[in-house]
N, C-alpha and C positions, 0 to 999 in steps of 0.2 A: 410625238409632241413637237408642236412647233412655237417657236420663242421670237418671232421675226418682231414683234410689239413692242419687247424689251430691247432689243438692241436697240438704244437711246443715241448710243454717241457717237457723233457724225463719222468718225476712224472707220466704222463697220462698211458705210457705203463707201467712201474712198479704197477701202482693200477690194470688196466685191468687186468695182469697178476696173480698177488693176489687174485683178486675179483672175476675171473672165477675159480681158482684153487677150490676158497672154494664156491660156487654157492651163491654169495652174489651179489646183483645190487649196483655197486657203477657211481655216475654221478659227473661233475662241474656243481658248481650252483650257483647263485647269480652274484653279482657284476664282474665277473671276465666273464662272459657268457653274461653280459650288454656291458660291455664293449668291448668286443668282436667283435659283432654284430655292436657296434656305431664306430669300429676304430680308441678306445682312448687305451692309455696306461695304461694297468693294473699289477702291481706286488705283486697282492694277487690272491691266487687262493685257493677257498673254496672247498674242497670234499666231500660229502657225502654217508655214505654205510648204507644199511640197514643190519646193524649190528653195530659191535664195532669199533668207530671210533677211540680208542686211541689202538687196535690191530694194525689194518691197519698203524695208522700212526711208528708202533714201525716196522714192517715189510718194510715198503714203507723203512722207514733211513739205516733200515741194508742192505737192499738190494744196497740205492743208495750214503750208507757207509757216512750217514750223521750222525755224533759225538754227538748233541746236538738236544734231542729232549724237547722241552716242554709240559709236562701234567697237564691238567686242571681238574682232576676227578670229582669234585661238577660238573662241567659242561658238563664234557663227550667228551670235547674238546683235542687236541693237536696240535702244530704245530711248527714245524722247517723250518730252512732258508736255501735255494740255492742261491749260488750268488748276486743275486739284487731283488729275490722273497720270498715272504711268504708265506705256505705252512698251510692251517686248513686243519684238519679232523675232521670231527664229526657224530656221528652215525643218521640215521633220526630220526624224531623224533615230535608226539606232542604234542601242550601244551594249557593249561586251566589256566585262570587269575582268583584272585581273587581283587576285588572290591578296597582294599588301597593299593594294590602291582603293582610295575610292572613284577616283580618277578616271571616267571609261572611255574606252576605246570610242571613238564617233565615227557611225558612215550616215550618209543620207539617206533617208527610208520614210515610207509612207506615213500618211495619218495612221492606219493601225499600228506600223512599227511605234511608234510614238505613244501612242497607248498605253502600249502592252510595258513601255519604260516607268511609267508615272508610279508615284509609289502606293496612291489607293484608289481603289474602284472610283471613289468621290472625285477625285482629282483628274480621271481619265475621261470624264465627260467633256465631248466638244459640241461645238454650234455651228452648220455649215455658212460661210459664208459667200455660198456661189449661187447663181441664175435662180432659178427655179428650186435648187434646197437648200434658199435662202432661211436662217433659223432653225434648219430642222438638227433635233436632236439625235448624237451619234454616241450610242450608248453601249458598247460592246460586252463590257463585263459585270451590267447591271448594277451598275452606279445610280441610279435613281433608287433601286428597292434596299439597297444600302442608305440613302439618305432617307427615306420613309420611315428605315427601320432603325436610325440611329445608330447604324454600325461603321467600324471601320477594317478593310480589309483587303487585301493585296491582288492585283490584277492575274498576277503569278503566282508561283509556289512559293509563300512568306519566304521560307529557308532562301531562298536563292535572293530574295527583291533586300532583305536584310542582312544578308553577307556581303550582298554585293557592294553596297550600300548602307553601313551602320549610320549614319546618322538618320534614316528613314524611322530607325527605333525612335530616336528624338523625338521626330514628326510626327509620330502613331500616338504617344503619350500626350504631344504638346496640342494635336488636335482633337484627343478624347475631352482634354481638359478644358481648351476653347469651347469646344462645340457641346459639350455633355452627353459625348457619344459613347458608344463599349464598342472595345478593340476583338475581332471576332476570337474567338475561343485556338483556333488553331494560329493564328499568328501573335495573342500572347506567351505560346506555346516555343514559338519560334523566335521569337524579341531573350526570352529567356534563355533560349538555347544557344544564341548568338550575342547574348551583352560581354562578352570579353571584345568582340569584335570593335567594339567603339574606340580600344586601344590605335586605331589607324586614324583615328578621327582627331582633329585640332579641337586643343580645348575653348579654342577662339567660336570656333564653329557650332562647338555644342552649348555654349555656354548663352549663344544668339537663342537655342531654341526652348535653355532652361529659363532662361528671363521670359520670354514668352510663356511658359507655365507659370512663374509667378505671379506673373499680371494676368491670369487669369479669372473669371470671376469668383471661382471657390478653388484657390490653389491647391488646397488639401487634396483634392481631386487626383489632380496628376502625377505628386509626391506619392501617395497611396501606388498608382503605377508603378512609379519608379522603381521603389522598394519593393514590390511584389515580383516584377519582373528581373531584378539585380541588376539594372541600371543605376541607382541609387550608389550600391557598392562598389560601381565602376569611376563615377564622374564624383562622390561626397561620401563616401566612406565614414568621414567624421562625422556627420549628420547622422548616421545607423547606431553609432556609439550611445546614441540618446534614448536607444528601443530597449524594452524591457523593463522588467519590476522586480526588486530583489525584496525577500522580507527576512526579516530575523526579530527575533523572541514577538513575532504574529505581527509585527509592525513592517508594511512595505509602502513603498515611496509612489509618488505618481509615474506614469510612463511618459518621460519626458519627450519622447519621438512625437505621441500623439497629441499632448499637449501643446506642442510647440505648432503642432498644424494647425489646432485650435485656436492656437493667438493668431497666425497667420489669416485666417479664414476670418477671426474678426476685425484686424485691421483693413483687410482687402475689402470690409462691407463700409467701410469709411474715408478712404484712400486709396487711388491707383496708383500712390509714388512708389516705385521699384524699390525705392534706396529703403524707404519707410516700410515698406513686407521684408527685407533683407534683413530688416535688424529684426524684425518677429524670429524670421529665423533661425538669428544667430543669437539671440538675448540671452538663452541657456544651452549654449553649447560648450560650455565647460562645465556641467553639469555634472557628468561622467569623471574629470578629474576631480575634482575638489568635495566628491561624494564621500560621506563620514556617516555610521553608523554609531553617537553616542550612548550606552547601557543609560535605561531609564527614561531616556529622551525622544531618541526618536534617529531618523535622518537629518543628516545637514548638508548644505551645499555651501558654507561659508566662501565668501568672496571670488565667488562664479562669475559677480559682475567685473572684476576688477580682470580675472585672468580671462575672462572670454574677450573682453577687449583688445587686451595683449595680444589673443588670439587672432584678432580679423583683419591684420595684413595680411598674414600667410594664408590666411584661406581665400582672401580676394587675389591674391598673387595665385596661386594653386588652380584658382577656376577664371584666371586670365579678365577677372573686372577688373575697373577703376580704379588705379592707386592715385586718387588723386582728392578732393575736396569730397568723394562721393562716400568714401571711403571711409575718411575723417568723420564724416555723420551717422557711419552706422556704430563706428567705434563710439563714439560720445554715447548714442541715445543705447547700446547694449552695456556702457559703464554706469548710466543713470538711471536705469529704467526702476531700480528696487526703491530708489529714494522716493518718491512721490507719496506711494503707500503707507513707507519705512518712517517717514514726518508722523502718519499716525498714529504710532504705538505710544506714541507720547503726547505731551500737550504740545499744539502743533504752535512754535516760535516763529515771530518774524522773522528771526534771525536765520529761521533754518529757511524758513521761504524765500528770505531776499539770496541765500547762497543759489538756491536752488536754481531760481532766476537768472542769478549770475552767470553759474556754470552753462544751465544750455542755452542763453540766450535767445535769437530767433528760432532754434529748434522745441523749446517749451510747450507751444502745441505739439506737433508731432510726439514728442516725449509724453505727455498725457494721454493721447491716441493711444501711445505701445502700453501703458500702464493699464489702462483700461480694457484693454483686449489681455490684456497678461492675466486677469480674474475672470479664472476658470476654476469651476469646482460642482462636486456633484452634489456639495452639501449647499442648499439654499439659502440656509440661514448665513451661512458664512460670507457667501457672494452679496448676500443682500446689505452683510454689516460692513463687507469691502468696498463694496460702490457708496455708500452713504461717505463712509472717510473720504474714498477718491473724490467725491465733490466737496468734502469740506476743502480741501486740500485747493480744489480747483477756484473756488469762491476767494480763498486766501491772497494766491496768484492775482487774481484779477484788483483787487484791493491793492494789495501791496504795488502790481506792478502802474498802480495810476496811482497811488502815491507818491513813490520812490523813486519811479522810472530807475530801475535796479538793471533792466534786461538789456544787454550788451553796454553796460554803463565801463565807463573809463573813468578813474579817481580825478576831480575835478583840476588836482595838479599833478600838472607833467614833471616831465625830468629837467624840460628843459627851464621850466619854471621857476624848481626847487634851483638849477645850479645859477640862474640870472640873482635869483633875491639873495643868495647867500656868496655870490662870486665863487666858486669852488668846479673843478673840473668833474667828469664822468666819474664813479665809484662807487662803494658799495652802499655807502650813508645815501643816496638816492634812493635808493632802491627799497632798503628800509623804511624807510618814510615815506611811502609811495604804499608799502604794505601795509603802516600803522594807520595811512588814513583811510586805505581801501577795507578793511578790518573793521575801524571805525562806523564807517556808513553800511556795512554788513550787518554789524550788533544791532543797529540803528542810534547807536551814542552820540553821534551827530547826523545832521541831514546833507542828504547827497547835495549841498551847495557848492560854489566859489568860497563864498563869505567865512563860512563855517569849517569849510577844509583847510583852508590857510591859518586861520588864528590855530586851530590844532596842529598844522605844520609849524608855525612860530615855536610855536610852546617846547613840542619834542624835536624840535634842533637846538632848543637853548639846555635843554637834557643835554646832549650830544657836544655839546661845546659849539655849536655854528651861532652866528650871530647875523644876523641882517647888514645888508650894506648898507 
């Protein structure tokens, strides 16, 4: 097979040109030569020469007068940016692990040494880019009847490319999941026999290639992986807490492992935000604590939402994400996600909609999103009378919040307000009156004005003994 057509991007004849001057074999290889072949979009392009990759890469920039080259020299690497593309160089090259590293040994070594490294058939396809086998494809361990056949599978004997290298498990689940391939039969065999091995692995590191499964287009996909292969109980253990179905006197609860994929899978057909599939995940994950069994009733999970929230620092601490604002939003929309629904057992109040408002502010959509996808069930009627609430609920939102403008509303008086009209210093009589009016425009007793907040400020500081100046 020859690809001379596709190589599109001017890099290709600048390296040929280089690479034949000096009688070195330079090829693309990896990811860039997958994609390729599968007619997805790729903006990395790996090269390889047998020779010096951070040469090539200083020649390739001068020639295509590119300013900013970066050098990796512990690694042998370099690579600069065109445009909307990324740009590796790297010399061939192979390598030998030892036993508590993932860390390997490097010598210099041919286009096959290099090969025979990569961690799947797919990834080990190259593209010559010299003289006359300009484009031809270099396909050693049938990597083409691997991508034909949707499979994925190691150029080597799983057992050794997976010890050697535990984060490659990562990679096998996170590209089944990308690409909707099947992981061959004997190297899920060997991912299993080897997930303690991830213990060598940075949770920084795997945590890059679990988010890339989330953002996948049906995440459920590669958590099913996970868990099959005991990776799951390597990297989120807490998450397997949620498997299984207990019954007593004939009454058992749903499987909240699977359900929770379920919402994930229906968020992710509406949203590619990380943060927004994260809280699918975590919405009931205290589910497992706070499970009760009452005579007569049934199961319960009373106030799952309140302690799963509690819950999702240590878990975003634990698997090395975000402590920071990202964090803060899965905690809010996994403390609120039952409220939306929970409006409709009742007559649904403005007062309970403008709270609602209040509390998630600009996350309100997304909290709707997780609500929506949280109604799963196998009984139809039941989903049919859930969704009808969920848009009454939603209808209400959109009312009230062009009314009211309730959503990230601040009480029309400040603090510094309240101490200017009454002369009195910082304390706790501010503070109070700041609640009674903010309370106030919640009930809807008064309207979220200037006008209307203040004369009800007057009134209860004259309660209070304050007096106007």
């Amino acid at each position: 097979m020859n690809l001379k057509e596709h190589l599109q991007h001017p890099v290709f004849r600048y390296v040929q040109s280089i690479a034949d001057n000096e009688n070195q074999r330079a090829f693309a290889i990896g990811g860039f030569v997958r994609d390729l072949l599968l007619e997805r979009p790729c903006k990395d392009i790996d090269i390889v020469i047998e020779g010096s990759g951070l040469a090539l890469a200083e020649q390739v920039a001068k020639q295509m007068k590119v300013k900013k080259v970066s050098y990796f020299k512990n690694f042998g690497t370099a690579m600069f940016k065109t445009s909307d593309t990324e740009i590796e160089f790297v010399g061939a090259r192979k390598e030998s692990y030892q036993r508590d590293s993932r860390k390997p040994i490097v010598e210099n070594g041919s286009i096959q040494d290099d090969q025979e490294r990569r961690d799947f058939t797919i990834n080990a396809l190259a593209i010559s880019l010299n003289g006359e086998s300009y484009g031809e494809l270099i396909d050693p361990f049938g990597g083409i009847e691997d991508l034909n056949n949707q499979l994925l599978r190691t150029p080597l004997d799983p057992d050794i490319t997976y010890s050697d290298d535990p984060l490659r498990m990562m990679r096998a689940v996170r590209f089944a999941s990308q690409l909707g391939f099947r992981i061959e039969e004997e190297s899920m065999e060997a991912i299993s026999r080897n997930a303690h091995r991830l213990g060598i692995v940075s949770m920084e590191r795997i945590s890059v290639e679990l988010n890339k499964i989330v953002l996948s287009k049906k995440p459920s996909f590669g958590f099913k992986l996970l868990e099959k292969t005991g990776l799951l109980a390597e990297i989120f253990p807490l998450m397997l807490k949620l498997k299984g179905v207990e019954v007593r006197e004939g009454i058992g609860h749903k499987d909240n492992f699977y359900h929770t994929l379920q919402v994930l899978d229906n968020v992710a057909e509406h949203s590619d935000d990380l943060w927004l599939r994260w809280s699918a995940i975590l919405h009931d994950i205290a589910k497992p604590q706070t499970k009760r069994f009452e005579p007569g009733h049934g199961w319960t999970f009373h106030g799952h939402e309140d302690k799963g929230a509690r819950m999702v620092p240590k878990i975003f601490k634990s698997l090395k994400l975000p402590l920071d604002h990202k964090m803060k939003y899965v905690q809010k929309l996994v403390l609120l996600h039952l409220r939306p629904i929970a409006l409709t057992k009742e007559v649904i109040t403005d007062s309970a909609v403008r709270r609602l408002l209040f509390e998630a502010g600009d996350d309100i959509d997304d909290l709707m999103t997780l609500c929506r996808a949280d109604i799963t069930s196998k009984n139809e009627r039941k989903v049919k009378r859930y969704l009808s609430n969920y848009e009454l609920v939603k209808q209400r939102l959109v009312e009230l919040e062009e009314k009211d403008r309730i959503r990230n509303f601040q009480p029309p008086v400040s603090g510094e307000m309240i101490m200017e009209i009454f002369d009195i210093p910082p304390g706790r009589q501010i503070g109070t009156l700041k609640e009674i009016i903010k309370e106030a425009i919640l009930e809807g007793d008064i309207p979220n004005d200037l006008e209307s907040a203040k004369k009800l400020l007057l009134e209860e500081a004259k309660k209070m003994g304050l007096q106007a100046k």
